[in-house]
VMD Tcl script that draws the C-alpha trace (Angstrom):
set ca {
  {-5.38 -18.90 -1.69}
  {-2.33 -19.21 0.47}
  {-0.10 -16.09 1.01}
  {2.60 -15.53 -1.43}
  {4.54 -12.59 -1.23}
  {5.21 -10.18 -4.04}
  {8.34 -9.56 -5.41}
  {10.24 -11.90 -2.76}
  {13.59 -12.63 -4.35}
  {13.79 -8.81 -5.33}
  {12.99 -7.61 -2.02}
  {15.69 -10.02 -0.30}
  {18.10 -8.78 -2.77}
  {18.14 -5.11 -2.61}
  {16.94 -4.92 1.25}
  {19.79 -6.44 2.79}
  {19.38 -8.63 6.41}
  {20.39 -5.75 9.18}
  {19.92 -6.09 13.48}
  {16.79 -3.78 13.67}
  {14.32 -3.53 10.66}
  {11.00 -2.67 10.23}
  {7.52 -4.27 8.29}
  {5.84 -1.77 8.13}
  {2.66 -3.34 6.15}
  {2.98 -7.05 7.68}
  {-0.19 -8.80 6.65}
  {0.26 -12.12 6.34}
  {3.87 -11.96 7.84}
  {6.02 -13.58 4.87}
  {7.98 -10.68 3.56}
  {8.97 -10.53 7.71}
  {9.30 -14.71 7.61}
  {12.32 -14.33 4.87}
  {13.95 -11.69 5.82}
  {14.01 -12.98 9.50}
  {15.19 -16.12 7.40}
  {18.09 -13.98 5.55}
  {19.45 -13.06 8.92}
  {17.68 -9.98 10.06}
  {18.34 -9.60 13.85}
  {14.94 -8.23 14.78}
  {11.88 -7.56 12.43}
  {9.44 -5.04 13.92}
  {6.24 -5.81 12.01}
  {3.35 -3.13 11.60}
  {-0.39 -3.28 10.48}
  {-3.54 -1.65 11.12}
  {-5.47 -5.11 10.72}
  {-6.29 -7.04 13.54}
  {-6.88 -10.23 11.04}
  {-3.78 -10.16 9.37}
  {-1.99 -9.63 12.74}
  {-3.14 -12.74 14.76}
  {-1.78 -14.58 11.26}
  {1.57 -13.14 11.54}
  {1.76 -13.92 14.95}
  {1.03 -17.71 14.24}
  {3.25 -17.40 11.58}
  {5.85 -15.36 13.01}
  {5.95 -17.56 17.02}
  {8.90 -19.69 16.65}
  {10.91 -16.92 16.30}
  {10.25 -15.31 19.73}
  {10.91 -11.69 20.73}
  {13.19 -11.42 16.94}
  {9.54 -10.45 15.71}
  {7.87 -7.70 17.39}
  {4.78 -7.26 16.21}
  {2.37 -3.99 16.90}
  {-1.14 -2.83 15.92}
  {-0.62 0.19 14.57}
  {-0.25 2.27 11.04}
  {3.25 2.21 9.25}
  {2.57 5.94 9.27}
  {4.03 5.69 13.37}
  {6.52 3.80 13.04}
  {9.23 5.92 14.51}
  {7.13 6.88 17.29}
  {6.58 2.14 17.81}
  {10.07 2.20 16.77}
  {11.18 4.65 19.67}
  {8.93 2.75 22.12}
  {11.53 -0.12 21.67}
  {14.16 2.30 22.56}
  {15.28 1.89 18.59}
  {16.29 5.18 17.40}
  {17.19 3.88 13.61}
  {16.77 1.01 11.95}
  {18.83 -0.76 8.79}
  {15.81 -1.42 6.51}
  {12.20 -0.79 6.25}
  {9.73 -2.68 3.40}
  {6.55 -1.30 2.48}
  {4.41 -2.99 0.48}
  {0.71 -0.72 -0.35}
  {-2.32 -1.28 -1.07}
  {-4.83 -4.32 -0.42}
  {-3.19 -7.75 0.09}
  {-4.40 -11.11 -1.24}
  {-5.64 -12.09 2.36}
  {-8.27 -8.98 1.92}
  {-9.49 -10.23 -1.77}
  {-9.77 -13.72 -0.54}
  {-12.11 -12.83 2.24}
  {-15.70 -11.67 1.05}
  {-16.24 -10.50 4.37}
  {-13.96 -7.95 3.90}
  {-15.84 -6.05 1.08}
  {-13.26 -5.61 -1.03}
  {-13.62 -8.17 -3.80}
  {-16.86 -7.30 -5.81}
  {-16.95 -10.78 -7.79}
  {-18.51 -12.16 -4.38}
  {-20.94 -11.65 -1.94}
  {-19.89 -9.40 0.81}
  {-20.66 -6.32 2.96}
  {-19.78 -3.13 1.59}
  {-16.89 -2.03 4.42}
  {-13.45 -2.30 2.46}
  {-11.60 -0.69 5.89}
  {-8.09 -2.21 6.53}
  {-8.79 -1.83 10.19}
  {-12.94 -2.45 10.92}
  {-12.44 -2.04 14.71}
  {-11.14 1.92 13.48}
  {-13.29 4.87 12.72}
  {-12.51 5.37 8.83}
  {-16.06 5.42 7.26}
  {-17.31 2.18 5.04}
  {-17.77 2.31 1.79}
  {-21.39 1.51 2.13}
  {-21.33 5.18 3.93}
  {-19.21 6.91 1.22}
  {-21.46 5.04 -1.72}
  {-25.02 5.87 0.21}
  {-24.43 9.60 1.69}
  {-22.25 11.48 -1.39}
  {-23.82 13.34 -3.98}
  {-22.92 13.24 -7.42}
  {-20.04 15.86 -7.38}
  {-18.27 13.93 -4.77}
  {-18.75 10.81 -5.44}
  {-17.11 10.98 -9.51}
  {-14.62 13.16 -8.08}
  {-13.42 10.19 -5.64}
  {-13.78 7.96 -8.68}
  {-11.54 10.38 -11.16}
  {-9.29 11.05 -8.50}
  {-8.75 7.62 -6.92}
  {-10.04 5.20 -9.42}
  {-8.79 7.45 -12.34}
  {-11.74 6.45 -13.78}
  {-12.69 8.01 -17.25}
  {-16.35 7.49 -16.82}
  {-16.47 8.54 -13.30}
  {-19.60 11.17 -13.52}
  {-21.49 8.61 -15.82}
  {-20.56 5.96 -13.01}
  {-20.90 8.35 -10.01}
  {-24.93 9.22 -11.56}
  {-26.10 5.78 -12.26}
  {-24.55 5.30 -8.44}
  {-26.77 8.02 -6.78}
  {-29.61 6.61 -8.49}
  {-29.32 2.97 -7.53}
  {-28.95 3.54 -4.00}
  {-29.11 2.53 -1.02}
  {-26.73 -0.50 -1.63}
  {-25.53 -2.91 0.98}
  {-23.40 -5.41 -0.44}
  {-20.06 -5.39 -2.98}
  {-22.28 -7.59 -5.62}
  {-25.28 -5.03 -5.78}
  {-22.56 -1.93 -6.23}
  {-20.88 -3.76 -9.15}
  {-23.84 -5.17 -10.40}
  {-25.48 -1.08 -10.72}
  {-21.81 -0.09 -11.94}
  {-22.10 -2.98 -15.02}
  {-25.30 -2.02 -15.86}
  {-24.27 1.45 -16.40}
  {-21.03 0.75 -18.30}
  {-21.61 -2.98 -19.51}
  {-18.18 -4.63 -20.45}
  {-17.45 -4.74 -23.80}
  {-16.01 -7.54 -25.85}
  {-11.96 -7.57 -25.15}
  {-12.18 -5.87 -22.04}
  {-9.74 -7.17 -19.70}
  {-11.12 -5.60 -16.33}
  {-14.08 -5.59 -14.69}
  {-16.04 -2.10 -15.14}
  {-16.56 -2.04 -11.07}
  {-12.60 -2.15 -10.76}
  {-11.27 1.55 -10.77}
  {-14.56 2.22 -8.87}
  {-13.55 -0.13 -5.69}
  {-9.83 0.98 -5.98}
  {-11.10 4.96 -5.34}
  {-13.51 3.96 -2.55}
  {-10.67 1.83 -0.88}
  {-8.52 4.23 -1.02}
  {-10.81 6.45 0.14}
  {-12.09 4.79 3.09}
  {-8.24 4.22 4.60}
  {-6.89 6.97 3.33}
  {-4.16 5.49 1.63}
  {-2.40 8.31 -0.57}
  {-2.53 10.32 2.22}
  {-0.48 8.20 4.62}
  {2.12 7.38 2.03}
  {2.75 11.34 1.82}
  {2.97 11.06 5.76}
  {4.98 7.84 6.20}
  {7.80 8.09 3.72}
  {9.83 11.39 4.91}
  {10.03 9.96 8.75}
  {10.88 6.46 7.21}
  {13.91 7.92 5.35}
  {14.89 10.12 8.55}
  {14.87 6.49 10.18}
  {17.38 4.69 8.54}
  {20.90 4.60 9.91}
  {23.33 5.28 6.89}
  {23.49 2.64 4.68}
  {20.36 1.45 5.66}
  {17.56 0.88 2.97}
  {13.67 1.77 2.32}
  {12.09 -0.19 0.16}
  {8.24 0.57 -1.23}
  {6.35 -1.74 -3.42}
  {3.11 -0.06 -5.18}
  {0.55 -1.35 -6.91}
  {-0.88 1.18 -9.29}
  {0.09 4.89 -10.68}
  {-0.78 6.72 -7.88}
  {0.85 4.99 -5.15}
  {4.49 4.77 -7.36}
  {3.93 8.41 -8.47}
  {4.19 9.28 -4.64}
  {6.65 7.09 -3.95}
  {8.71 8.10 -6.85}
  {8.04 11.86 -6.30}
  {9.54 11.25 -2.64}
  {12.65 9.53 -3.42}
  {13.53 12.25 -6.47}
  {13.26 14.78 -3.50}
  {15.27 13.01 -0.89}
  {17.74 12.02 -3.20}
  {18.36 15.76 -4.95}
  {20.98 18.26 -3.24}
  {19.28 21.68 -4.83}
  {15.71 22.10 -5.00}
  {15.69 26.00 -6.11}
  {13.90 26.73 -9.34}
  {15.80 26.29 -12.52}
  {18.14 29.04 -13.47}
  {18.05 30.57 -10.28}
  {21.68 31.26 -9.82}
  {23.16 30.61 -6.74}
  {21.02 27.64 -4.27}
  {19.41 29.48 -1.71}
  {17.47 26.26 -0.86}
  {19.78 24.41 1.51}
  {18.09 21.17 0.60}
  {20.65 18.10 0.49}
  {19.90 14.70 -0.74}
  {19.91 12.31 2.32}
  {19.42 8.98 0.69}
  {20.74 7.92 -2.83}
  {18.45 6.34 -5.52}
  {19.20 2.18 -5.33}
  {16.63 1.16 -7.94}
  {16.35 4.31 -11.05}
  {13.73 2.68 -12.40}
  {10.77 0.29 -10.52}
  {11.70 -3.38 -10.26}
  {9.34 -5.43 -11.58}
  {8.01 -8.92 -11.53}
  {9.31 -12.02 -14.17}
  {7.23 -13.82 -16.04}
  {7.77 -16.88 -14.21}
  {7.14 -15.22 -10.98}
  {3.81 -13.60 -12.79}
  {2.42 -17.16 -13.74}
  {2.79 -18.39 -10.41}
  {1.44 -15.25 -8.25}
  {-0.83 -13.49 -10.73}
  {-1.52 -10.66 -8.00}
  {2.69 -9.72 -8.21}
  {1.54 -8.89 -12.22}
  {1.14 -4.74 -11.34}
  {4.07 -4.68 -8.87}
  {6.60 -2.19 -8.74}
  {9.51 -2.10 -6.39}
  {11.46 1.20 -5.36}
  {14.83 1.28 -2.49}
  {16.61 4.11 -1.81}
  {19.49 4.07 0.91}
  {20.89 6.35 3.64}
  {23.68 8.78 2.58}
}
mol new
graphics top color blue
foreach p $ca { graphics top sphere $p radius 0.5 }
foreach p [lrange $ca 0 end-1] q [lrange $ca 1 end] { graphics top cylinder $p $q radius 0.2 }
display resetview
């Protein structure tokens, strides 16, 4: 399936075209494409996946040293950013979790409707574990806490039991096979039983939550004034960090209530562009399915 990006229009609206701005999750390269295309003076692009890199760079080589593209984790980007002697930038897009380019390649491990090795790690030339490790050398206890607390998966010790007592398993097809079997789908069920399980293990084996709590306070410290972040999640737990962030970047006091007189010192440093997450049309839904479960936050530089 050929690359669409999510929420394009939306994006492009609230992230205005500035001189130095920042990709910070590049993949295929088309959020970078259009907004080099809006008038951006320099996109710095940013991903841990050697795969979706040599793409952008295909994608990205007719418009020279405007696109700078680096192997590395949007979690560094002030310290790529600095290497380029930038020491803010005028808008930075994020856009989490696992891209359609990972789905459509079996290879990958993360699409459990086909055939494919059991790896599910944004970077494989990286030392994150597999999933095939996390699945095989767990116990019990650990493994349905990864699936409750990850997956927010209800069944997650039933799951996390029948998945200790299936192993070894090799492939994506075998772990969602043992993970049916244990919780068959039921008539009017609209997702796949194995789904919340392979969201916790990918977030698990790149450590996603963890680097959004790391990335987004440097990000905001970034941005010139007047310049914009913008973060598009994909499920509850990414936007609940995401949202939590921008509430506390974008509040003066932080004391507890009724205490009288701030002794905090906190000041907001960005204001709140979007109050509530923008989300995808319908039209935009029926032609990129994947865009159905995106949510788009921007704050911008006070």
């Amino acid at each position: 399936m050929a690359h669409i990006p999510v929420l394009l229009e939306a994006v492009l609206s609230l992230l205005p075209p500035a001189e130095r701005m920042i990709d910070g999750t590049l993949g295929a390269g088309g959020h970078s494409q259009a907004l080099l295309d809006a008038g951006a003076g320099c996109v710095l692009g940013l991903d841990v996946d050697p795969a979706a890199l040599e793409i952008a760079r295909r994608r990205l080589a007719a418009y020279g040293d405007r696109a700078r593209i680096v192997h590395a984790s949007y979690a560094d980007m002030a310290a790529v950013a600095g290497s380029l002697g930038w020491t803010s930038v005028g808008g930075i897009l994020l856009d989490l979790g696992v891209s359609s380019m990972h789905l459509d390649m079996p290879e990958r491990g993360f699409a459990f409707l086909r055939e494919g090795p059991l790896d599910m790690r944004f970077d494989p030339s990286g030392q994150r574990p597999t999933a095939a490790e996390l699945v095989n050398t767990l116990d019990e206890d650990e493994l349905a806490g990864l699936f409750f607390r990850y997956g927010e998966e209800p069944q997650g010790r039933k799951l996390a039991r029948a998945v200790v007592s299936g192993r070894p398993y090799e492939t994506t097809v075998q772990l969602a096979a043992a993970i049916e079997r244990a919780a068959p789908r039921r008539p009017g069920d609209k997702i796949h039983p194995a789904t919340r399980v392979f969201q916790a293990l990918r977030i698990a084996v790149n450590d996603e939550l963890r680097i959004i709590e790391r990335a987004l306070p440097p990000a905001i410290d970034l941005l010139e004034p007047g310049g914009r972040l913008a973060v598009i999640s994909f499920h509850s737990l990414e936007d609940r960090l995401v949202k939590q962030a921008f509430k506390l970047a974008s509040t003066d006091c932080i004391c507890p209530p009724k205490t009288p007189v701030c002794i905090c010192g906190h000041r907001a440093s960005v204001r709140l562009v979007t109050r509530k997450p923008v989300v995808a049309s319908d039209a935009e839904i029926a032609h990129n399915p994947r865009s159905r479960s995106a949510k788009l936050r921007v704050v911008e530089k006070l």
